[in-house]
C-alpha positions as CSV (number, residue, x, y, z in Angstrom):
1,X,-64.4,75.9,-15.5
2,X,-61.5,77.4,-13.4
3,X,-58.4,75.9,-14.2
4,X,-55.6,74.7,-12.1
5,X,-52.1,76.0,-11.7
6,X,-49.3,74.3,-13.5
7,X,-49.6,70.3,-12.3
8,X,-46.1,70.7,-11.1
9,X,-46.7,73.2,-8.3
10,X,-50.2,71.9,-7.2
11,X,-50.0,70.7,-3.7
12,X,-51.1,67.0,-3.6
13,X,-49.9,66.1,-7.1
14,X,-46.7,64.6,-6.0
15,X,-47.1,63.6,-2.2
16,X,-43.9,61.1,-2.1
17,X,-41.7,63.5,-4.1
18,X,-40.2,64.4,-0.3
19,X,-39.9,60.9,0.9
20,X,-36.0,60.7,1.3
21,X,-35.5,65.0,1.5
22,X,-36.5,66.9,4.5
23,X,-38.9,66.2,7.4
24,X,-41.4,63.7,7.6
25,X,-45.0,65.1,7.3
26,X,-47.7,63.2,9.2
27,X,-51.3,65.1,8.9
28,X,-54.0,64.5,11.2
29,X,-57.4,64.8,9.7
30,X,-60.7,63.4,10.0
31,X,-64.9,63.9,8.8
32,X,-65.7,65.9,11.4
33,X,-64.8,67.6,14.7
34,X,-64.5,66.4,18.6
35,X,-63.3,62.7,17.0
36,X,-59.6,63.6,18.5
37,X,-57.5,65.1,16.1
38,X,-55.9,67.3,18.1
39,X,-55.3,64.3,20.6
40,X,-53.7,62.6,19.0
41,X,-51.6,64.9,17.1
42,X,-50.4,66.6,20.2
43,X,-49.7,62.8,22.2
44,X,-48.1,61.6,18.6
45,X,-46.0,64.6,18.9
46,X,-45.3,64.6,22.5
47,X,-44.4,60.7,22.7
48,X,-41.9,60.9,19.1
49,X,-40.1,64.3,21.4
50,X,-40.1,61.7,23.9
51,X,-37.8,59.5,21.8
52,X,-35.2,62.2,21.0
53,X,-37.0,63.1,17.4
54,X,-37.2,66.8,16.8
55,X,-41.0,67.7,15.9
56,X,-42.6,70.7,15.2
57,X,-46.6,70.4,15.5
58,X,-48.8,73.5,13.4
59,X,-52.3,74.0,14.2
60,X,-53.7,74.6,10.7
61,X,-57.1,75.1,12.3
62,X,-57.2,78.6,11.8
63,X,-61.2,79.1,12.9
64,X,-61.0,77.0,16.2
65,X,-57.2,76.6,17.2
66,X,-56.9,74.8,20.4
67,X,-53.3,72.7,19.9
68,X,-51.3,75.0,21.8
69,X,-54.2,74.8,24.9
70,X,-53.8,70.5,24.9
71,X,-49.9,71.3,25.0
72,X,-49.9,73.9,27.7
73,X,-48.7,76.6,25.9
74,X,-50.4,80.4,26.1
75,X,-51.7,82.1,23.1
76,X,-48.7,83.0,20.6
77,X,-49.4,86.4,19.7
78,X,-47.6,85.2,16.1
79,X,-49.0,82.2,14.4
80,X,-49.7,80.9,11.2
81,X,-52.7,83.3,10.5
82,X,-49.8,85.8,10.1
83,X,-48.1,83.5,7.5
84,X,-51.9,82.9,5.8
85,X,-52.4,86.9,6.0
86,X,-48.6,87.8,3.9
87,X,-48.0,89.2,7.5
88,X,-44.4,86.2,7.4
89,X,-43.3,85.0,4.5
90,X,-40.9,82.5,6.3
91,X,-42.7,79.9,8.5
92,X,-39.8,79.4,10.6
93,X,-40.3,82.6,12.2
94,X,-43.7,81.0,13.5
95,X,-42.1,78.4,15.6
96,X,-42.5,78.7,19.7
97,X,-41.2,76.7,22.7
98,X,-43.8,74.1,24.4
99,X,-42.8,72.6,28.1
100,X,-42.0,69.7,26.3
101,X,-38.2,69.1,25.1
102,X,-38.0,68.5,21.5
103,X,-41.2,69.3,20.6
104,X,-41.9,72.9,19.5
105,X,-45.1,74.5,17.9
106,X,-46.7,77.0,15.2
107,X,-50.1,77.8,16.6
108,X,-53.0,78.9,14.9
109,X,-54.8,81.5,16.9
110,X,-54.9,85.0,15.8
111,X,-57.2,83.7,12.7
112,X,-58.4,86.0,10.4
113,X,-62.3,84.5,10.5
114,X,-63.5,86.1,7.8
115,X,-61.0,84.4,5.6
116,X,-59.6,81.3,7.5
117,X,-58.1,78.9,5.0
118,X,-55.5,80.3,2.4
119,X,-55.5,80.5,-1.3
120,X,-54.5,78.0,-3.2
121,X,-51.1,79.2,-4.0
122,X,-50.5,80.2,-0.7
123,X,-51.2,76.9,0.2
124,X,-48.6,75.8,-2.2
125,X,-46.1,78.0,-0.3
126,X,-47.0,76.5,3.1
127,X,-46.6,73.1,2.2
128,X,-43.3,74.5,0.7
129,X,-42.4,76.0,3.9
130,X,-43.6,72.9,5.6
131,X,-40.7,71.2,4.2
132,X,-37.8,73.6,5.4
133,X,-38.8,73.2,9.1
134,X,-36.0,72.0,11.0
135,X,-37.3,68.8,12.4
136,X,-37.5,65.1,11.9
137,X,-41.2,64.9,12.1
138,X,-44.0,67.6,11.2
139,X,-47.3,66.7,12.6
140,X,-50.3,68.9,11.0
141,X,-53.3,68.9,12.7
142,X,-56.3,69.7,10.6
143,X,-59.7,71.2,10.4
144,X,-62.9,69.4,10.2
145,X,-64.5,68.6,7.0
146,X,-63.2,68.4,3.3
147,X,-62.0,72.0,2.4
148,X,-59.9,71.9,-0.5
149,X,-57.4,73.4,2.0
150,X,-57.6,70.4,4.8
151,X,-58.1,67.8,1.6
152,X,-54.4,70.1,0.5
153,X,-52.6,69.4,4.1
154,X,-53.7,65.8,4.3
155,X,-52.0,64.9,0.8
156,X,-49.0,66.6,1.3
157,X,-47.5,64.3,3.9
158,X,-45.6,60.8,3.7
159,X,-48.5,59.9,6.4
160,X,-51.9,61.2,6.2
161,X,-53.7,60.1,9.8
162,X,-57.9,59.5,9.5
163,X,-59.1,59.6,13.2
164,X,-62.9,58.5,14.0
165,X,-64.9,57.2,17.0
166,X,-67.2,54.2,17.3
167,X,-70.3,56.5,16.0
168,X,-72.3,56.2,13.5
169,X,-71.3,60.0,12.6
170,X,-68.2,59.7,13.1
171,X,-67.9,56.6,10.3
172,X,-70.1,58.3,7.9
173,X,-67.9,61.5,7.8
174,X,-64.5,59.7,7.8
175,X,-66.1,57.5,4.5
176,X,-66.7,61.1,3.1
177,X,-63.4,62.8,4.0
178,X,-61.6,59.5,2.8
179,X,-63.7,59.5,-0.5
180,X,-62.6,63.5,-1.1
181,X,-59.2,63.2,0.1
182,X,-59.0,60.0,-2.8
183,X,-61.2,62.1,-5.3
184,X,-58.7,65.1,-4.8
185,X,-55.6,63.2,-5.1
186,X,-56.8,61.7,-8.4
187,X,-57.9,65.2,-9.9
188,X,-54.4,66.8,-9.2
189,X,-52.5,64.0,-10.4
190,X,-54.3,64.2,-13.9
191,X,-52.2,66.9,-16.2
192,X,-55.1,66.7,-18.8
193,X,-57.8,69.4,-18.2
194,X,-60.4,67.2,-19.9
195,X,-58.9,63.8,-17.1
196,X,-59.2,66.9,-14.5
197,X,-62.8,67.4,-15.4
198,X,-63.9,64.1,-15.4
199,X,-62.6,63.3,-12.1
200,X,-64.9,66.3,-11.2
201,X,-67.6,64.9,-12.0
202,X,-67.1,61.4,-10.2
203,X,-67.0,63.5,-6.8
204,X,-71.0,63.8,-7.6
205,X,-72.3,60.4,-6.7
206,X,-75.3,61.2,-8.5
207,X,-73.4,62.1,-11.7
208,X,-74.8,61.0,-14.4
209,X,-71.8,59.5,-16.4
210,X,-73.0,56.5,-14.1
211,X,-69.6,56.8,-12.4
212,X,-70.0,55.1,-8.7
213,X,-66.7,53.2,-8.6
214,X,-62.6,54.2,-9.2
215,X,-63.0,51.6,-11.7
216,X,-65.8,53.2,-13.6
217,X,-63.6,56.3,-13.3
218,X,-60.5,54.6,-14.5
219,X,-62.8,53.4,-17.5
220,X,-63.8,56.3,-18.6
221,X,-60.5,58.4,-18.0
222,X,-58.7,55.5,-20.2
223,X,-61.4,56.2,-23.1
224,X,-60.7,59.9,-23.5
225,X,-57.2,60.4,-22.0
226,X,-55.5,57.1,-22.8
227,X,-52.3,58.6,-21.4
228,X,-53.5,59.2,-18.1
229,X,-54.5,55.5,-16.9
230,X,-50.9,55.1,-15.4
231,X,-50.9,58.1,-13.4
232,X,-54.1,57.3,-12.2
233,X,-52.8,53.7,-11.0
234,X,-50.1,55.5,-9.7
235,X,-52.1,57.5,-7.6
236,X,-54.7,55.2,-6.4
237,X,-51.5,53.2,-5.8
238,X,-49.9,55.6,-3.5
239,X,-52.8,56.7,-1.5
240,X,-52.0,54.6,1.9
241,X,-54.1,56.6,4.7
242,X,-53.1,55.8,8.2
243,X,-56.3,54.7,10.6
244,X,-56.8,55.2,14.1
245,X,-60.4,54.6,16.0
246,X,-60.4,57.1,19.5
247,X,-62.2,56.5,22.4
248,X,-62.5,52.7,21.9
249,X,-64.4,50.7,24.9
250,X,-65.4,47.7,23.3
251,X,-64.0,44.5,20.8
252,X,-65.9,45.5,18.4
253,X,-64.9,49.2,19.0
254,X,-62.0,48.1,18.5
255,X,-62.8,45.8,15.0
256,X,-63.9,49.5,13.4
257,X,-60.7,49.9,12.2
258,X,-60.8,47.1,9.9
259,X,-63.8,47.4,8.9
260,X,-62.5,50.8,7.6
261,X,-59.4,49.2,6.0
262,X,-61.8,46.6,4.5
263,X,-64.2,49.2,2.7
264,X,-61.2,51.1,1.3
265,X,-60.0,48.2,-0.6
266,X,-63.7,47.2,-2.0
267,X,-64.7,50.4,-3.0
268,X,-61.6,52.7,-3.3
269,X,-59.2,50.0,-4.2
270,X,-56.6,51.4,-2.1
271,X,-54.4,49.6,0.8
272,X,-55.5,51.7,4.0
273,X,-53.6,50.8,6.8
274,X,-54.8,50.2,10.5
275,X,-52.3,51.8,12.8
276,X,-53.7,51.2,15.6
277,X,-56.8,52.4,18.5
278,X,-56.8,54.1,21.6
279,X,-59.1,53.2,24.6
280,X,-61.4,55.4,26.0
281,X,-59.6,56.5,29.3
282,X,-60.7,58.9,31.8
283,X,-56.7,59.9,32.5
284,X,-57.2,61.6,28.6
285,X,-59.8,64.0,30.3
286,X,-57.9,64.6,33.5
287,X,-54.5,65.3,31.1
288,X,-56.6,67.6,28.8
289,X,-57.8,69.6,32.0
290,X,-53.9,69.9,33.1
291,X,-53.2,71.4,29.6
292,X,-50.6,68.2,28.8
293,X,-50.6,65.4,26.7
294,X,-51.6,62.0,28.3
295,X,-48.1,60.0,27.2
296,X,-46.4,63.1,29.5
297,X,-49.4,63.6,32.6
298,X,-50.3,59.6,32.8
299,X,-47.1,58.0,30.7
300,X,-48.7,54.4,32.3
301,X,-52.0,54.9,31.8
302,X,-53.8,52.8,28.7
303,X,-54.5,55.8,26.6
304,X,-50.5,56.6,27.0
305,X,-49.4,53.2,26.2
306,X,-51.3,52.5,22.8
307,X,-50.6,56.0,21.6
308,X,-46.7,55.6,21.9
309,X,-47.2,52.2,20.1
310,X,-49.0,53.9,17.5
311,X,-45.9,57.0,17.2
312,X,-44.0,54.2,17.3
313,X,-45.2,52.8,13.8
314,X,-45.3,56.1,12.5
315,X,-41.7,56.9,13.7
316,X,-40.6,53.8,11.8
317,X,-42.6,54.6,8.9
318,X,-41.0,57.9,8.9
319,X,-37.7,56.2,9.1
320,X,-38.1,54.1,6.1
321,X,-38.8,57.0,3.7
322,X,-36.2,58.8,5.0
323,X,-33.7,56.2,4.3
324,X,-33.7,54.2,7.4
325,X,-31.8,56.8,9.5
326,X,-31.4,55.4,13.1
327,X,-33.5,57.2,15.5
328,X,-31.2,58.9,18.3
329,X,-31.4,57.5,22.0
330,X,-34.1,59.0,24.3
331,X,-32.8,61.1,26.6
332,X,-34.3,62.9,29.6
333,X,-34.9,66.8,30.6
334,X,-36.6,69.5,31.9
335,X,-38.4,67.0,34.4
336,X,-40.0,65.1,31.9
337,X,-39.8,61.5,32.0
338,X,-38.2,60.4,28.9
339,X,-39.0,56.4,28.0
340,X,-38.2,54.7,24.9
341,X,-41.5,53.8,22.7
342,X,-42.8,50.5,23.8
């Protein structure tokens, strides 16, 4: 079996460590692709610059980058493929200018497709580097599926952000990157290789240690690693993911989310919580085609308004962990209509 690298520098393994230090981390992740991520990252983004935060937004979708595209800005030539590839070693270096004030950007085009996610202790030093950036808030958008990489990015933050759609796909694949996002946290907050492996095994739903629960798993971890039941509580504990159903048209669209927050409790035991939806809207499409984020193009359309309420809950989230700082006063520039978070 490979083993890990020290428990103390494995990304994941202490994900509230930075609460009160440095910027806060929101990562945007989901089960699959098209469900929004980069919506809602860019508009979260756009509508906390609006407030007068400083945020930095990074594309960690190294095989089909597109954040800089939603926020209007042309291809960096430098992005974090350079800081994947050794090419920077300092992630500051990374960071461009978008048309938005306050809100700047470390793309992820120039990808390197043939190896698109980094190592694992590259990784290490990215979320490292993640929490040097200069900013109040650090949105990460993330790749599709469960990669140990995008699984990596989605722990590391105060806020990790699950995005799905009213689809029958869409709610199978969140349940599944929910379930490995849970399974991984666990794994790298056990410091027993033998807690490790077993938490391995309960990723297979057809193991055969007849592990189908967190319970079974806490079982068994408590019958060979005694010592470990507490950081597993600790960890189930601390796993709050953030929920957000796109392109909602319906009440019962609209219901998904806690739905979602209910299934989490039952069979994860974890407190999920339901930040809030955002309707479908035709102005989303028309801002996507203007290469600008709906809460900047249509600031009054519906879209707009429900995703500022939900930056709005994340920007006092954020807040809280870093010690209740109070927010500055929005302020207006560049031609952009500056309006405080409703």
């Amino acid at each position: 079996m490979r083993h890990e690298a020290d428990p103390r520098s494995r990304p994941g393994t202490r994900p509230d460590a930075t609460a009160s230090s440095g910027p806060h981390l929101l990562a945007v992740g989901g089960g699959k692709g098209g469900v929004g991520k980069t919506l809602l990252t860019a508009n979260i983004a756009a509508a906390l610059a609006q407030a007068g935060r400083r945020v930095v937004a990074i594309d960690t979708d190294l095989e089909g980058a597109n954040l800089h595209t939603v926020l209007g800005v042309p291809a960096p030539r430098a992005s974090l493929a350079d800081f994947v590839a050794k090419r920077e070693s300092d992630l500051r270096k990374l960071v461009v200018d978008t048309p938005i004030p306050g809100l700047r950007l470390i793309a992820g085009t120039q990808g390197h497709l043939g190896a698109p996610q980094p190592r694992s202790f590259r990784r290490v030093a990215l979320l490292s580097e993640l929490r040097k950036l200069p900013a109040d808030h650090v949105l990460v958008d993330l790749g599709a599926g469960t990669h140990p990489s995008v699984m990596d990015y989605f722990l590391v933050g105060q806020d990790g952000i699950l995005v799905l759609t009213p689809e029958p796909t869409s709610v199978e694949n969140a349940y599944s990157f929910l379930r490995a996002a849970f399974y991984r946290r666990l794994r790298l907050a056990m410091t027993s290789e033998s807690a490790r492996a077993l938490v391995h095994q309960a990723m297979d739903q057809g193991n055969q240690r007849g592990i189908r629960t967190p319970l079974d798993l806490l079982r068994e971890i408590r019958t060979i690693a005694p010592e470990e039941g507490e950081r597993f509580a600790a960890a189930v504990q601390g796993f709050r993911p953030r929920i957000v159903v796109n392109a909602a048209r319906t009440a019962e669209d609209v219901r998904l989310g806690f739905a979602v927050k209910s299934v989490c409790k039952k069979y994860f035991g974890i407190e999920a919580d339901y930040v809030g939806y955002v309707n479908h809207d035709e102005a989303v499409t028309q801002a996507i085609r203007q290469r600008r984020p709906v809460v900047v193009s249509h600031p009054h359309s519906d879209a707009a308004v429900y995703l500022t309420r939900i930056a709005r809950k994340l920007m006092d989230a954020g807040r809280r962990a870093r010690g209740s700082r109070p927010a500055p006063r929005p302020h207006g520039a560049h031609g952009y209509a500056r309006r405080p978070l409703a």
